[in-house]
Structures are given as C-alpha cells and as structure tokens.
N, C-alpha and C positions, 0 to 999 in steps of 0.2 A: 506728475511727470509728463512730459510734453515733449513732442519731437519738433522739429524746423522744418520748412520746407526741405524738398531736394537740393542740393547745391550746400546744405550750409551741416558742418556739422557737431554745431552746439546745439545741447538738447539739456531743457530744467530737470531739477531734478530736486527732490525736497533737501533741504539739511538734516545730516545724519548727526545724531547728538554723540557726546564720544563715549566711548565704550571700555568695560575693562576693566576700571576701577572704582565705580561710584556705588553707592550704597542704597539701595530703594528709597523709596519716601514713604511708603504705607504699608502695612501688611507685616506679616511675621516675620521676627529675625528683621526689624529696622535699628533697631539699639546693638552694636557689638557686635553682629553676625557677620565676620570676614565672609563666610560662602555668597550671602546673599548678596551677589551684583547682576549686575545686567548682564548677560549671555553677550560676547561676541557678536556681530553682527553678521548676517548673512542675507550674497548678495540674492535677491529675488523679482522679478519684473513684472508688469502688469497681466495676468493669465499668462506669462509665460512666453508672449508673442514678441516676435521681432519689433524694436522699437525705429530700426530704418527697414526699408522695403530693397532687397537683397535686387540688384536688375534684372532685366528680362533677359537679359544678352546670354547666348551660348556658346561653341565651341567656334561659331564663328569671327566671334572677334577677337580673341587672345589670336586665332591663324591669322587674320587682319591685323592685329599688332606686329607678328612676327614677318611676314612678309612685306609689309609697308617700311617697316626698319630696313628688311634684306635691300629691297627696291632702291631705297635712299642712300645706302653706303656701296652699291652697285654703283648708282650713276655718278655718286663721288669721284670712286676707283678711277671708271670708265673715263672720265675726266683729264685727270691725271697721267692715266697713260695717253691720251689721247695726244696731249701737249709732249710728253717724252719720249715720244716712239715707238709705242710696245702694242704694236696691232693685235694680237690675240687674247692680251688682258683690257684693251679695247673692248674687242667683240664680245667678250666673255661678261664684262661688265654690263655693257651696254643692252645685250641679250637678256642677262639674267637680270637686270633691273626690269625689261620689258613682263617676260613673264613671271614675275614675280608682282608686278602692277596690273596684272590680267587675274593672278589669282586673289589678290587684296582686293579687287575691285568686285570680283563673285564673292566674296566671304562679307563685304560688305553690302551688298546689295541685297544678296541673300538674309539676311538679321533686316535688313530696312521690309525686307517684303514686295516692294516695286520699287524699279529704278528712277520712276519720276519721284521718287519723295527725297532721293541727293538733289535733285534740280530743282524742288520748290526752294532746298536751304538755300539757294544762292541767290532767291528773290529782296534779300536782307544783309545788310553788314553789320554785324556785332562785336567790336572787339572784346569787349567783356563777356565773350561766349567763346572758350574754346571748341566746343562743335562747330561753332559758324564761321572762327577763323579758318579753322581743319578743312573746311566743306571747301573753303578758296584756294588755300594751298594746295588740295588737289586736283582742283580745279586748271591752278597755274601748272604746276609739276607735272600731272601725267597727261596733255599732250605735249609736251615737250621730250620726255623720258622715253615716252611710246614712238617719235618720230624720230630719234636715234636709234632706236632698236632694229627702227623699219627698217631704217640707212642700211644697217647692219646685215640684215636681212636680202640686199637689191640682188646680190650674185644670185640666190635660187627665182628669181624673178627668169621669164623667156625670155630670150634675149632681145627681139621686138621692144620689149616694155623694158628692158634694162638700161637698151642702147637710146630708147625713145626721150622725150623733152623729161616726159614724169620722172623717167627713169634716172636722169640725169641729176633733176634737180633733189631727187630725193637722195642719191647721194652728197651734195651739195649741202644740205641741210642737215647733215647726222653731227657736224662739230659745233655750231651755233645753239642747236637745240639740244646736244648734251653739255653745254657750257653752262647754258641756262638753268637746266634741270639740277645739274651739280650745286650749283647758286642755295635752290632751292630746300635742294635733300636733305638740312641737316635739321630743320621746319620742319621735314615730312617725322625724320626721325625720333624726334623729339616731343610733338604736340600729342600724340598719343598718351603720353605717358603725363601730363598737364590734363587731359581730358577724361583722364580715372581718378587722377587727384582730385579735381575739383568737385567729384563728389561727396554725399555724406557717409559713402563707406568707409568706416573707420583705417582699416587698415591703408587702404587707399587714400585716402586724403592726408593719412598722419606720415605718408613718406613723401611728402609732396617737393622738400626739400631737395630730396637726391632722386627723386626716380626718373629725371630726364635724365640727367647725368649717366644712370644703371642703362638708361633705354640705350641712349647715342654708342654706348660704350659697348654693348651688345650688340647692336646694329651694324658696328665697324667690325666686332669681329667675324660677326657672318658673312658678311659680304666680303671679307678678304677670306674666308673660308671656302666660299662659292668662289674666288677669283683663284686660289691654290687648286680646287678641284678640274676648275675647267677650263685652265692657262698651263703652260711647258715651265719647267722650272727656272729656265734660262730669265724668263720675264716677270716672275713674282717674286723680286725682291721688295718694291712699294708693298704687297697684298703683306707681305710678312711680317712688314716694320707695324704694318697697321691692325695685322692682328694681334702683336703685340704688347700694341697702345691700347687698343680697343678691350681685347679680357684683359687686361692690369686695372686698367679704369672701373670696369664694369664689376670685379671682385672686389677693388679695394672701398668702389661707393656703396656696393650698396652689404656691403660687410659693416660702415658707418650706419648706413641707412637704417639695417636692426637694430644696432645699440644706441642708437636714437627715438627710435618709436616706441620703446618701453611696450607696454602690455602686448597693443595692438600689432606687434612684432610675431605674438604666438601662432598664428596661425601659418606661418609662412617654416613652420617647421612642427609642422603636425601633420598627420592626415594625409588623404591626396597631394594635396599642395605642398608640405614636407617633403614626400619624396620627390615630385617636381622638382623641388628646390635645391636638394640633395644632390639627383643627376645633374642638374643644370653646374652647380661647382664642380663635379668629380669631370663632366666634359670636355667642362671651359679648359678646367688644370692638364687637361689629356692635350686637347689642344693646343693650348701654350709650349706645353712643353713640348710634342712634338713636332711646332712650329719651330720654336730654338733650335733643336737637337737635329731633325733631319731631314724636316721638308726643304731645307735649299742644296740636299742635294741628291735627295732619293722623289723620285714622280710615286712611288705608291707611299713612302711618310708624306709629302704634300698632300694627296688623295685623302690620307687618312686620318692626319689631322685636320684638311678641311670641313672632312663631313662631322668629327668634332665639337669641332667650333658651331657648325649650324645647327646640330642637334641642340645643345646645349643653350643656345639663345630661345631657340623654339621652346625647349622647358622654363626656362626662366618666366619667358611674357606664356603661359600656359601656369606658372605657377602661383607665380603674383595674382592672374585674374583670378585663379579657385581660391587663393586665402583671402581677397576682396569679397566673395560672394560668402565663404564661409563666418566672414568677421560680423558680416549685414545680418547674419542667421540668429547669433547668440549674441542676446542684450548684452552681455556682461563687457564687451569690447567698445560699448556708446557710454554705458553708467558710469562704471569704475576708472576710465580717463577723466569725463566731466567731472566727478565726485575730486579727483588728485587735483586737479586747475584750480574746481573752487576752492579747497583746502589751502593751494597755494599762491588765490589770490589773496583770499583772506589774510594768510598770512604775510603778504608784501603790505596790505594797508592797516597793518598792526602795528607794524614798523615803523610804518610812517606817521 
C-alpha cells in the first residue's frame, strides 16, 4: 500500500480476494464444512498511521476562508448599489469588504509565518496551481477593494487632507476601484474552496464537484447578511434578494454535495465538524427565513437575521475544514474509496 504525492489522491492498495462465501483450501473441515469460510474482511492500515499527512493549517484558515468570501460578496454588493443609488449599502459594503480583507490578510499571514513568503508566491505564474493563481488574484483584488474602502472612509479624514488634491482624488477613485474589485470577487470567492480540493484530503478533494458552488453561495449570503446588518431597511432590498439566492444555493449544493461523496461524506456529520455542520444549516434556515418573513420591514429582524446568515457561513467553512483534517486522520476514508473504484473499474473492463 502506497500513498501519492501531495496533490493527488489515489493511493495502491493490494487486491482484496472476495469474501464470504468460499471454502478453505487446506486444513480441517475442507470437505463439506459450511462453517469453515473465510472471516469477513476487516478494514486495517499499516501500524495504524495516517496514510495522507492531515495539513499544518489551523484555526486560521478556515477564519481566512470565511472572511475572504465575506470580502468578495461585499465588494460585489457594494458595486451594485453603487451604480443604483443606495449610498449607505455602498458604504456598508465597501467598508466591510475593506475590513474584512484586513482580517483575511492577518489570518493569512499569520499560518504563512512572515509576510514576505505571500511576495516570494508571485515571483511565479502557475495556472496549474491553485495557490499561485489565489496568490494573483489577491494580489489584483485587494488593492482595489482596499481603495474603495478608503474612498469610503475620506469624510473622517481633517479637512485639510479631505479638501486637499489626495483628498480629492481618493474620492474620485472609490467607484473605478470598486467596479474592479467587484470584477474580481466572485475569483476571490470561489478559489478557496478549489484550493482544499485539490488536495489529497479525502473528504476535501471528493467534493471537489460542488464546493465552489457551497463556498460562492455562502459568500453571498454573508455579505448580504453584513449588508442587512449595517444598511436601513429602506436600502436592502438587492442584500435580501441576494441572501436569498445565496443560502438556497449554498443548502441545496451542498445537500448534493454529501449524497455525492458516499463515505467520505461521514465526517462532515460526526464529531466537531458535525456540529459545525449542524449550526451552520439550523443558521442558514434562521436566516432565510427571517430574511423572507421580516427583515424588509422590522431593522431589529434585518439585524437579526443578518448576524444569522454570517454566523452560519462562518460554521459551515469552520466545518468543512475540521471534517478535511479529520478524514486525513483515519486511513479508512483513502482505503475503502480506492478499494470501491478498483472494484468498479474492474468491473467496467469486464463488460467490455
């Protein structure tokens, strides 16, 4: 039995003879003894030890998932209303996508260990490397995000520096560079959730199908959750249609997503990561609903299903990451997949 490199995750594994009903070759009770067959087979791994290496990564990158989403369906938002009129879910957007890419950018820096080791990734272009695309996209995205935030930001400026050329032009600059950003975000949103897949974590890689899909959908609902929180009701009709869209997507994918991934589905309803998983539906459904029911016309139901919705995405990418590390942990989530494939490729070139 043999593992792959990082990145890949097929792993050998010997052929298991079948089980169950065959009758010994040697020894007592070979002639006529229904009892004497082969035991069941039971799975077991080499001493016991992880056959993929479970990642380094901590608590700060699932908060670096969650906030990089929030960031990108912020500047979306912020976008949006910026072309239809609605100055305060502007600001709200365009603020909370800024800090919200201030606190992504410590949670990832922090896991790297020094800031220079994101600047050596961009010595390189990889597109066959979702970390080295991710490294450029951020690269494009948050100064762009970050200088409509400023924009956002001139009124607490002195007025010297408000009224002054800087002053000027950085108001100037806040709808070009959130046009751009917006462009970007849905890249930022997204690539995260291609950059867990492409590992050899089982559970991770085997949802590889929908978990952009789960992330983006997630993403939107947060950010129009932070947009109901900290915009008047008068203006978050766009935040509500999109938190809408956003948790209906985000339940109904990745509700697919586990009756798709067969085994390696179990850990995402077990353990830590189970109840993650748990809160993150019971939130999301809080939120929806009292997105429908009251937020366009009560400010404390907007309030309170906004913080909802952000809760609830925050557990989901919290949850997904512990049942990846958990899957890395116990062989039986690498063997028992590769074991059903070969089974079933075998049995495609039988056929044939």
């Amino acid at each position: 039995m043999t593992a792959t490199a990082p990145g890949h995750a097929e792993v050998r594994v010997a052929e298991v003879p079948r089980v169950g009903g065959g009758r010994r070759r040697g020894g007592k009770g070979r002639r006529g003894d229904i009892n004497a067959v082969v035991p069941d087979a039971e799975f077991t791994s080499y001493y016991g030890r992880p056959i993929v290496k479970a990642s380094p990564w901590e608590a700060d990158i699932p908060l670096y998932l969650f906030t990089g989403g929030l960031a990108a369906g912020s500047s979306l938002l912020a976008a949006g209303a910026d072309l239809t009129g609605r100055p305060a879910l502007r600001r709200t957007g365009r603020v909370g996508a800024l800090v919200a890419l201030l606190v992504s950018s410590v949670a990832l820096i922090h896991d790297l260990g020094r800031p220079s080791r994101f600047f050596h990734m961009l010595r390189v272009v990889k597109v066959t490397s979702p970390m080295s695309v991710g490294t450029w996209l951020l690269a494009v995205y948050g100064p762009f995000a970050g200088l409509a935030g400023a924009a956002e930001l001139r009124p607490l400026l002195p007025r010297r520096l408000r009224d002054g050329v800087l002053g000027r032009l950085l108001g100037a600059s806040g709808r070009p560079a959130g046009l751009v950003a917006a462009v970007v975000a849905p890249t930022i949103a997204s690539y995260t959730a291609v950059l867990l897949s492409d590992t050899a974590t089982p559970t991770w890689h085997d949802a590889h199908r929908q978990l952009p899909f789960v992330f983006v959908g997630s993403a939107s609902a947060a950010a129009a959750g932070l947009a109901m929180v900290g915009s008047p009701v008068t203006e978050t009709g766009p935040a509500r249609r999109l938190a809408v869209g956003g948790a209906l997507v985000e339940l109904a994918v990745e509700h697919r997503m586990e009756q798709s991934m067969g085994l390696t589905a179990e850990p995402l309803h077990s353990g830590h990561a189970g109840s993650l998983m748990r809160a993150s539906k019971v939130l999301t459904l809080a939120g929806l609903a009292g997105t429908v029911a009251v937020a366009g016309r009560s400010r404390t139901g907007a309030v309170a299903s906004g913080l909802a919705l952000m809760a609830g995405s925050a557990c989901l990418r919290f949850g997904v990451f512990e049942a990846g590390q958990e899957s890395a942990r116990d062989p039986k989530y690498v063997v028992i997949p590769q074991r059903e494939r070969l089974a079933a490729r075998r049995a495609t070139n039988e056929k044939r």
